[in-house]
N, C-alpha and C positions, 0 to 999 in steps of 0.2 A: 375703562371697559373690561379689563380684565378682572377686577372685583365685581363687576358688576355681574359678569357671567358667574364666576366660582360662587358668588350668592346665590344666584340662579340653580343652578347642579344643588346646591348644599340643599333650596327649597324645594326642589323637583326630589330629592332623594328623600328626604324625608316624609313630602308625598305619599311616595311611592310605599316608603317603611310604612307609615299608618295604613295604606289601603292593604295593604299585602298582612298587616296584623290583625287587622278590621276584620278580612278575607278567612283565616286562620282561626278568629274565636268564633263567627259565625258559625262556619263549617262545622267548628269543636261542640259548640253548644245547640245546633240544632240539625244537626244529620239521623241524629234517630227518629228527632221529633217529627218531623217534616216528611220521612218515609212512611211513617205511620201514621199520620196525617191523609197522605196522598191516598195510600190505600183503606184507610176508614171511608175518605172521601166516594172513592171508586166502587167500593162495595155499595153505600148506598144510592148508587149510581144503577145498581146491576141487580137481576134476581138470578145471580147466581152468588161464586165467592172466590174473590181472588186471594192468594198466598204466596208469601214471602221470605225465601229464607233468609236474606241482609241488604242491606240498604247501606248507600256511600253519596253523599253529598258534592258537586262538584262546582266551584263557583271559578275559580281562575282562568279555567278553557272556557268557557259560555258567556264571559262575564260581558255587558251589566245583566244579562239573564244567571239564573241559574238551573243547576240540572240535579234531579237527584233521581242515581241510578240503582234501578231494585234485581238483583238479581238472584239466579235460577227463582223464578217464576212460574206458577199455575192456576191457570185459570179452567174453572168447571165450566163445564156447560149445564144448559137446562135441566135435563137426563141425571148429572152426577156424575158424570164422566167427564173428560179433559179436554176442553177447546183449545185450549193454547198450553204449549211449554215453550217458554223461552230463556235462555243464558242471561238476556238483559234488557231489559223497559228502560229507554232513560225518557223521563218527564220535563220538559222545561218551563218554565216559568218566569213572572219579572224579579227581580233580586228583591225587590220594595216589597211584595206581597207577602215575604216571611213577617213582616210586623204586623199583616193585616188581620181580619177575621177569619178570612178564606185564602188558600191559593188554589189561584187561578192557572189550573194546568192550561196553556195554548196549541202544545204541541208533543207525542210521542214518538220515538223509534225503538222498535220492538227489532229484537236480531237474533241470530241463534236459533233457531226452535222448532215446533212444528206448529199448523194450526189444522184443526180437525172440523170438516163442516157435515153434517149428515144431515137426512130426510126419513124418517124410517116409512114402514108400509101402512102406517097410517096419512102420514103426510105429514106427520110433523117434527119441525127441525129444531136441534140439536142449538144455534146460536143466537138465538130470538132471548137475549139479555139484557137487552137496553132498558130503563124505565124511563117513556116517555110521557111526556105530560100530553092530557089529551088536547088541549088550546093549540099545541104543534109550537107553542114558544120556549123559548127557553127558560127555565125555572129561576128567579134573581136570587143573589145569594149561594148560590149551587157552587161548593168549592171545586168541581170537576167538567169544566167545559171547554170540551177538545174540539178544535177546530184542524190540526194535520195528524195527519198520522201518517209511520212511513215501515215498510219493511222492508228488512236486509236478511238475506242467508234464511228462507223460512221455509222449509217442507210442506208442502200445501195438500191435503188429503180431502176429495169432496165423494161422497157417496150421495146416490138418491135410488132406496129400494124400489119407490114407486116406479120409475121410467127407466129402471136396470140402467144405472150409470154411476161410474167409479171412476173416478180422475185422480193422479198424481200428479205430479209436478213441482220443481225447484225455482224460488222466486228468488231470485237475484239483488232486485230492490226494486219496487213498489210504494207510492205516494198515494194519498188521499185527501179533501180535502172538505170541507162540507160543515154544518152545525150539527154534528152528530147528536147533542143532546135534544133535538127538537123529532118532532112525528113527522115534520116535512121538511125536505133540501135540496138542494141542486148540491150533487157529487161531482166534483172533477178527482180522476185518475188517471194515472198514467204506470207501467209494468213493463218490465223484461224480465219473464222467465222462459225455463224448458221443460214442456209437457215430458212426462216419464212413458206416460202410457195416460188413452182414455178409451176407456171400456165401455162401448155404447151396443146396449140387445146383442150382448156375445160379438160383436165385432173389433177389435183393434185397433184404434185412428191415433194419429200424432206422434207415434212414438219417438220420444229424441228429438223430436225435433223443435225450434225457438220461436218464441211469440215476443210479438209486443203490442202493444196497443194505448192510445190515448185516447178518454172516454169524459163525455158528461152525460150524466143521468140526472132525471128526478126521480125524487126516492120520496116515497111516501111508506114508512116505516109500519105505523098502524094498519093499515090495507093490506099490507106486503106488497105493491104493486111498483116497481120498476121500470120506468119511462127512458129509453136510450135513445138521448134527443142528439146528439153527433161522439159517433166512435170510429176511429180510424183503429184498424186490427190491422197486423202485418204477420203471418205466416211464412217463415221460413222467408224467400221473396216475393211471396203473393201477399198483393195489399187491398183489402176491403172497406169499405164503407157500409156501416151495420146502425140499422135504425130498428125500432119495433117496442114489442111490450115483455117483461117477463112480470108475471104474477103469480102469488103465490096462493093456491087454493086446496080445498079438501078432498079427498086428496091427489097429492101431488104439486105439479107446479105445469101452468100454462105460459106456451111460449110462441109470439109473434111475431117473429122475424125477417127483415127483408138484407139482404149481402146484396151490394154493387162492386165488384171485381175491378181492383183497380192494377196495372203493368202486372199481371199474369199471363200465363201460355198454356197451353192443354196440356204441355208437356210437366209444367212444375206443379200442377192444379193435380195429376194423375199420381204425381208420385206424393202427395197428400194421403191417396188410400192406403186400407189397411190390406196386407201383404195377401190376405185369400181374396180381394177383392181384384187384385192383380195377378194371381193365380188363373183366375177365370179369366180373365183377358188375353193373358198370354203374353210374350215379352214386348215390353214397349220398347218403336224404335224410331 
C-alpha cells in the first residue's frame, strides 16, 4: 500500500509539473497575442475605438477558463470623446478557444474608472456603439460575444441637455447580463451604488445618499425603446416597485413610469428632497 500511494504522489506531481508547464508556455506564447485579438475583436464590434496600453494573460486563477486582462483602457465614444476609462477590463473565456478560430469572450469585469454617458441638445447620445445586426440575432462566427458584464469601483457620469439633468454617482459593483450583441434582449441587473448629486431643472435630489436596485428589462437596442418589466429600486430605506417604458426619441428621451412604494414612511420619503424643497416646508418633526 505504501508503494502504491508514493506512486500515486510521484503521478499526481508530475501531473501537476506538466499542467503548471503547459500553463507557463501558453501564457508565454500567447498573452500579446490573444490581447490583441480581444481588442481587434471589439473594435469590429463597435463604431467607435477601443485602446490599450498592455495586456497580461492570466490562466492559473481562472483556470480551466482563462482571463486576459487589458489594462488602463479607453474607450471613445460616438462624438470622439471618452465613454470609458478604466485601470482594468479582464475578458474571460474557455481555455480550449486559444486553439480555435475565434475567442469566445463570455464575460467582462471592467474596474477602476469612469464611464461617461451624455445626450446633447439635439438628442443624441454620446454611447449608441454597439453594431447590431438588423435580424436582432447574433452574428455566427463573431469572435466577441458577451453575455456578463460586471462593474467595480466605476465613476458613473450621465448628463442629458435636453431635459436639464446631470447625475453622478459611485458604482460600488454592478452586474449585467443579457445578449448584448443581438438588436433585442431581456437584461437582468442588479447595482449598489451612491448617487453624489442628481441635478433635475436646477433642483438637487439624492445627494449622498445609497441605491440599489434589481432589474429586468427588454431592451430593444435598434428602436431605443426600454421596457422595465420587474425592478425592485431600494432608496436609502425606501423600497419601490418600478415598471414602465423609457424610450429614446428626437429629441430627448420619453419616460413612462409607474413607483409602487414599498416599507416607506412620509417621514424617510421627505428627507429624499432636495434641501430648498425642505426649506419651504419648514422643519420636519
Amino acid at each position: 500500500m505504501k508503494k502504491f500511494f508514493k506512486r500515486l504522489a510521484i503521478i499526481l506531481l508530475i501531473l501537476i509539473g506538466v499542467v503548471l508547464l503547459t500553463t507557463w508556455i501558453i501564457t508565454a506564447l500567447f498573452e500579446d497575442q490573444v490581447g490583441r485579438r480581444i481588442v481587434k475583436e471589439v473594435n469590429k464590434s463597435i463604431r467607435s475605438e477601443l485602446s490599450v496600453e498592455k495586456f497580461d494573460l492570466s490562466i492559473f486563477s481562472t483556470f480551466p477558463n482563462a482571463a486576459v486582462n487589458l489594462r488602463n483602457v479607453v474607450l471613445k465614444d460616438t462624438k470622439g470623446g471618452i465613454l470609458l476609462e478604466a485601470g482594468n477590463i479582464s475578458c474571460r473565456f474557455g481555455l480550449w478557444s486559444l486553439f480555435g478560430s475565434d475567442i469566445k469572450v463570455r464575460s467582462v469585469v471592467v474596474s477602476d474608472g469612469a464611464l461617461t454617458l451624455a445626450t446633447d441638445e439635439r438628442g443624441k447620445v454620446n454611447y449608441d456603439i454597439v453594431q447590431s445586426s438588423d435580424s436582432g440575432e447574433e452574428e455566427s462566427g463573431a469572435g466577441f460575444s458577451l453575455e456578463t458584464a460586471t462593474l467595480e469601483n466605476i465613476e458613473l457620469i450621465y448628463s442629458d441637455q435636453v431635459a436639464s439633468q446631470e447625475v453622478m454617482a459611485q458604482v460600488e459593483e454592478a452586474h449585467f447580463s443579457g445578449k448584448f450583441s443581438t438588436g433585442q434582449f431581456t437584461l437582468n441587473s442588479q447595482a449598489d451604488l451612491t448617487v453624489l448629486f442628481a441635478d433635475l431643472n436646477g433642483a438637487r435630489f439624492l445627494a449622498g445618499k445609497t441605491m440599489k436596485y434589481d432589474a429586468k428589462l427588454a431592451v430593444n437596442s435598434t428602436k431605443g425603446i426600454y421596457t422595465l418589466e420587474d425592478v425592485q429600486l431600494q432608496v436609502e430605506t425606501n423600497r419601490f416597485d418600478l415598471k414602465g417604458v423609457v424610450e429614446r426619441r428626437s429629441p430627448g428621451t420619453y419616460y413612462d413610469l409607474a413607483f409602487t412604494g414599498e416599507e416607506c414612511t412620509l417621514e424617510s420619503m421627505v428627507q429624499l428632497l432636495p434641501d430648498t424643497y425642505l426649506e419651504k416646508m419648514g422643519t420636519w418633526t
